[in-house]
Backbone bond lengths (Angstrom), bond angles and torsions (degrees), N, CA, C in turn:
res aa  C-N    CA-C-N  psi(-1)  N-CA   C-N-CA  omega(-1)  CA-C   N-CA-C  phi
1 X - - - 1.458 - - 1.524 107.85 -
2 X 1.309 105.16 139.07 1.503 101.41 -176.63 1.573 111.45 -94.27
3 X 1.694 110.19 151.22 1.286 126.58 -159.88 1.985 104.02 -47.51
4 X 1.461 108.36 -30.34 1.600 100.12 -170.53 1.650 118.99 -100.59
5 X 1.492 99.58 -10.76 1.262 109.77 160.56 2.049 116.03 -68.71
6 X 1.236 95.88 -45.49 1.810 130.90 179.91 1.713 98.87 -60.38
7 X 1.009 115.60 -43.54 1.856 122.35 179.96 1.566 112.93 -66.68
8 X 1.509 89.76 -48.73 1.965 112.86 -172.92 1.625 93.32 -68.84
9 X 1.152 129.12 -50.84 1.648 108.30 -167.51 1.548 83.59 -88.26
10 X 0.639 159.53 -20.10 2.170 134.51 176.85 1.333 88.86 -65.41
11 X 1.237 140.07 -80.23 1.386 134.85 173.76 1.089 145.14 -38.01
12 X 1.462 112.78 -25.18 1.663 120.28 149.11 1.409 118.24 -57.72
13 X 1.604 112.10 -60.45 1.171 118.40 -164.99 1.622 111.31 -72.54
14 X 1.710 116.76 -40.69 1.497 97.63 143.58 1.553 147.26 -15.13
15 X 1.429 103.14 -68.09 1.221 102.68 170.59 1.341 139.12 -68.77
16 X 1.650 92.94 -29.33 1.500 112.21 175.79 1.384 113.99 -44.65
17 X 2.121 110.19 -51.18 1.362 125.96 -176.53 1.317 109.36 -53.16
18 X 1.607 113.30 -40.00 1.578 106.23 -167.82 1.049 92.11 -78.08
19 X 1.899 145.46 -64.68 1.183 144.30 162.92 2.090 112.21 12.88
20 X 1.512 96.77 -82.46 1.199 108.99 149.02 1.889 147.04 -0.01
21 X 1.422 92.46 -72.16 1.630 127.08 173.55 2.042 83.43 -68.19
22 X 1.359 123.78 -94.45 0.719 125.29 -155.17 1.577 119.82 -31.55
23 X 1.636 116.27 -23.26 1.453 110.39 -140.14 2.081 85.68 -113.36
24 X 1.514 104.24 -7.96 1.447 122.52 136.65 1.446 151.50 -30.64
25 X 1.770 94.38 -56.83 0.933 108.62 167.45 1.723 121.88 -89.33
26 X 1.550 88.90 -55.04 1.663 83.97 167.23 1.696 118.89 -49.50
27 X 1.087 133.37 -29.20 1.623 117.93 166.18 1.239 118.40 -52.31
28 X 1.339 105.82 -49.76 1.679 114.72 175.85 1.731 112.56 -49.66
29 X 1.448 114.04 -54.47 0.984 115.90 -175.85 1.576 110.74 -67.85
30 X 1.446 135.95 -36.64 1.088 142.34 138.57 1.736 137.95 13.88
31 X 1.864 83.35 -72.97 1.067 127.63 -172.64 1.707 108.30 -69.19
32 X 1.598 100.50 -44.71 1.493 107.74 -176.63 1.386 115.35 -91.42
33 X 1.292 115.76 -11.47 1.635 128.99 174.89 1.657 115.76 -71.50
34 X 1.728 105.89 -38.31 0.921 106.66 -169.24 1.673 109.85 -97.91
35 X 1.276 129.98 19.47 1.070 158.15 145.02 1.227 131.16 -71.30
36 X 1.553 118.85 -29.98 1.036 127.70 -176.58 1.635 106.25 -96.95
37 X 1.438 113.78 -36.51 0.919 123.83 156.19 1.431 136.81 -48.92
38 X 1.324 118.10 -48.57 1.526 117.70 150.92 1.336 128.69 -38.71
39 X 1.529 117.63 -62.38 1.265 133.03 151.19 1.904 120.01 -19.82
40 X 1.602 109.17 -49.15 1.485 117.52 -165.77 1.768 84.67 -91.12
41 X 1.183 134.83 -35.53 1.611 127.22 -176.70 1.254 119.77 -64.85
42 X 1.827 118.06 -29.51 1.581 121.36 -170.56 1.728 82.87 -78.80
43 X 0.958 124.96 -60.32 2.209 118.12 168.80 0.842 127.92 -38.55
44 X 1.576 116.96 -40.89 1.797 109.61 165.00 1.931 90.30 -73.75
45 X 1.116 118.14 -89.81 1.365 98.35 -156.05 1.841 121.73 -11.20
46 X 1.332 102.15 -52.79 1.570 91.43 -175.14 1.387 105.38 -63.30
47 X 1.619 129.46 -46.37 1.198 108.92 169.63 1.605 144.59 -38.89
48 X 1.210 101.70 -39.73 1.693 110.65 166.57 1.457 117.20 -73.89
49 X 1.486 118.26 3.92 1.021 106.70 -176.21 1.463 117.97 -103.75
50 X 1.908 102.29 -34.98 1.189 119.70 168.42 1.878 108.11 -55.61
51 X 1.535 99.25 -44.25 1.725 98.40 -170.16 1.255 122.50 -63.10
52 X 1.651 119.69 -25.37 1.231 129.72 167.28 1.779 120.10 -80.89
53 X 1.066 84.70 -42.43 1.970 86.18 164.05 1.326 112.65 -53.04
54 X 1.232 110.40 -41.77 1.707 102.80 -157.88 1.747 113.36 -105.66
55 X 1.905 95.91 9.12 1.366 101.92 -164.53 1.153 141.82 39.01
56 X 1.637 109.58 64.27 1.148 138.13 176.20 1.482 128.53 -95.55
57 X 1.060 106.22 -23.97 1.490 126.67 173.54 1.562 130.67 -23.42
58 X 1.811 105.83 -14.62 1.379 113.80 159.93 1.596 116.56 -92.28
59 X 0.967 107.16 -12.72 1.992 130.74 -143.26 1.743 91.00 -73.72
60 X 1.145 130.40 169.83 1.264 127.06 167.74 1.521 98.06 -147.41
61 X 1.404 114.79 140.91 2.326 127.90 -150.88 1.313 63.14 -110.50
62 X 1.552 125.84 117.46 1.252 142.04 133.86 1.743 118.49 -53.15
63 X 1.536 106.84 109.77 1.967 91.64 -168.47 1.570 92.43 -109.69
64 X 1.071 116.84 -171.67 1.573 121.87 162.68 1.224 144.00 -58.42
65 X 1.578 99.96 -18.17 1.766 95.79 168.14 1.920 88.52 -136.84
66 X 1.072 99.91 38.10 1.809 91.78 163.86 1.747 107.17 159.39
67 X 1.208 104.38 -109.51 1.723 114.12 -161.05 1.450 110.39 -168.42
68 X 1.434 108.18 146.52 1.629 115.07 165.43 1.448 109.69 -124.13
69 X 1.127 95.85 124.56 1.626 114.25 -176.23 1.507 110.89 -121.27
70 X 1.478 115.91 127.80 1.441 145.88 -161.39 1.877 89.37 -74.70
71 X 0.844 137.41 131.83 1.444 154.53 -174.14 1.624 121.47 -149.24
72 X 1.227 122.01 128.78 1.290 123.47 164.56 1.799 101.08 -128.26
73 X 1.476 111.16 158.32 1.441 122.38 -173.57 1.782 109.74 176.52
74 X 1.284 89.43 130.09 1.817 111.25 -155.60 1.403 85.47 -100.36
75 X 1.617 101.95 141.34 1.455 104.35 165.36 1.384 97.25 -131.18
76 X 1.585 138.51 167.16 1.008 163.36 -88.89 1.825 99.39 -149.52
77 X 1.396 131.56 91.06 1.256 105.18 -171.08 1.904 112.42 -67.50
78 X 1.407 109.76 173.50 1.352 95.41 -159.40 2.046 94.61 -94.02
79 X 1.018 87.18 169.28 1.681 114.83 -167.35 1.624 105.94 -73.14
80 X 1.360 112.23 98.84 1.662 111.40 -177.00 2.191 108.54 -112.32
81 X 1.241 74.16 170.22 1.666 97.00 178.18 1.659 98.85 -43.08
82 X 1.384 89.05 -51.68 1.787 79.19 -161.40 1.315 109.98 -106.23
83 X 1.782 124.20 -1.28 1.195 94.24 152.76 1.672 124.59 -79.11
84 X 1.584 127.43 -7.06 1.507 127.18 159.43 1.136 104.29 -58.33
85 X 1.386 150.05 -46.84 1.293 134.27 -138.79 2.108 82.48 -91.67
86 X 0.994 111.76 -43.39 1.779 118.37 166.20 1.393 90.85 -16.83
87 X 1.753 94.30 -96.49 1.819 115.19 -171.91 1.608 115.74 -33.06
88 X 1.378 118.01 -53.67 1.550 108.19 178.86 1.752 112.96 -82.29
89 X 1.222 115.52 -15.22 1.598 95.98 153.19 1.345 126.03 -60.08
90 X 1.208 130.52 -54.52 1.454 159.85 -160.81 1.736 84.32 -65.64
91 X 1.263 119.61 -68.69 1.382 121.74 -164.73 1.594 114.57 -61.35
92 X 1.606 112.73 -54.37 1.554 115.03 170.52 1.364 98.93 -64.96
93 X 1.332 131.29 -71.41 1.394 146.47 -149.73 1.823 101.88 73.82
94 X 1.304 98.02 51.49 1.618 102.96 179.44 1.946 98.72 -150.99
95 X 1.215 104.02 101.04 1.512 86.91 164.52 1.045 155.98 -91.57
96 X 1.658 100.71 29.43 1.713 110.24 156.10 1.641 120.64 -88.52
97 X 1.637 83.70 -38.96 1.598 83.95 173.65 1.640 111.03 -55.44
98 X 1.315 119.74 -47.82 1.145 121.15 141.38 1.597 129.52 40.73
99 X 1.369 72.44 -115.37 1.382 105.96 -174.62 1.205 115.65 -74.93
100 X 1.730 118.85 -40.65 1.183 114.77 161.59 1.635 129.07 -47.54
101 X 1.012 127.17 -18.73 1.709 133.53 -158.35 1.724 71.09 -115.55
102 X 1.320 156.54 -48.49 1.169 130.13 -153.78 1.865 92.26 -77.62
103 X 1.071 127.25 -45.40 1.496 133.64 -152.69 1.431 88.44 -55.47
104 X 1.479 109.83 -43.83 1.642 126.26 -157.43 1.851 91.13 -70.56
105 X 0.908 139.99 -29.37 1.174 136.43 -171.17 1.209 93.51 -79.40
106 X 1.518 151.46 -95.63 1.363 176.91 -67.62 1.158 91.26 -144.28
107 X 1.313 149.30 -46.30 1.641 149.06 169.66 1.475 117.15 -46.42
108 X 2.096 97.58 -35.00 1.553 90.53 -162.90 1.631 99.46 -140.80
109 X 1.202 101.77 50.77 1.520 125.05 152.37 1.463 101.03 -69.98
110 X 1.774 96.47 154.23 1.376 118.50 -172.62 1.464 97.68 -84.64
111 X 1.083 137.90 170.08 1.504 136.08 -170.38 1.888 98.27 -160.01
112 X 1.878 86.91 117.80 1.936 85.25 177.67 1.505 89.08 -96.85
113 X 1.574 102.15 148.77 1.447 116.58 159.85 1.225 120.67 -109.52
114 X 1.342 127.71 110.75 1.918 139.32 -169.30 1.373 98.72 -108.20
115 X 1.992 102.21 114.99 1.369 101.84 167.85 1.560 122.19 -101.96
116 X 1.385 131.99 155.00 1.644 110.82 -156.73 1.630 75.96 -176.26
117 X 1.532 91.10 173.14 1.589 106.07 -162.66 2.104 95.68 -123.43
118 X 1.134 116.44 141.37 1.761 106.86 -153.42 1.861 66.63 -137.22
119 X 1.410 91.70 129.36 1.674 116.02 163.48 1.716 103.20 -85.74
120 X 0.834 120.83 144.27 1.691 134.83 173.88 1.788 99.14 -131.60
121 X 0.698 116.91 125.01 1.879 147.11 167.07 1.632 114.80 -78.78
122 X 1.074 112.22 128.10 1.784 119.81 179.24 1.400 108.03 -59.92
């Protein structure tokens, strides 16, 4: 093996290890974030519940370093296989045409190719 090929994997796999460690800790931290978070959601829930009971929903909870403001906001569910094949039934009301115009979608998607080097472990 040559010396710069021989340098490049000590240094991959270096980093990889710390790579590793790190992706360790962030679970942990993860783990305890999303705990804390549960904890802060059973409080909002009661909060939205009191604010809508009592029709507050314009009102803004003045706290100590700012404000809580009552908010709602819709997002968009995302765009699947079968809800298209939904939309072009509904639209042809034919399900070859169908299916054909869905295949035609999913056939001729753009496609990225990412090349990268993947460590495997004994």
């Amino acid at each position: 093996m040559s010396d710069d090929l021989k340098n490049n994997v000590i240094g991959y796999v270096r980093y990889d290890n710390e790579i590793a460690e790190y992706k360790e800790q962030i679970t942990s931290l993860k783990e305890q974030m999303n705990e804390v978070i549960d904890r802060r959601n059973e409080f909002e829930s009661v909060l939205i519940r009191i604010i809508e009971t009592n029709k507050l929903e314009k009102k803004d909870i003045i706290i100590s370093d700012g404000k809580i403001k009552y908010s709602q906001s819709k997002t968009a569910k995302p765009v699947t296989k079968k809800y298209l094949e939904k939309c072009f039934l509904d639209f042809f009301g034919n399900k070859d045409k169908a299916g054909e115009l869905l295949e035609k979608v999913y056939n001729n998607r753009d496609v990225d190719v990412k090349t990268s080097i993947k460590r495997y472990n004994k």
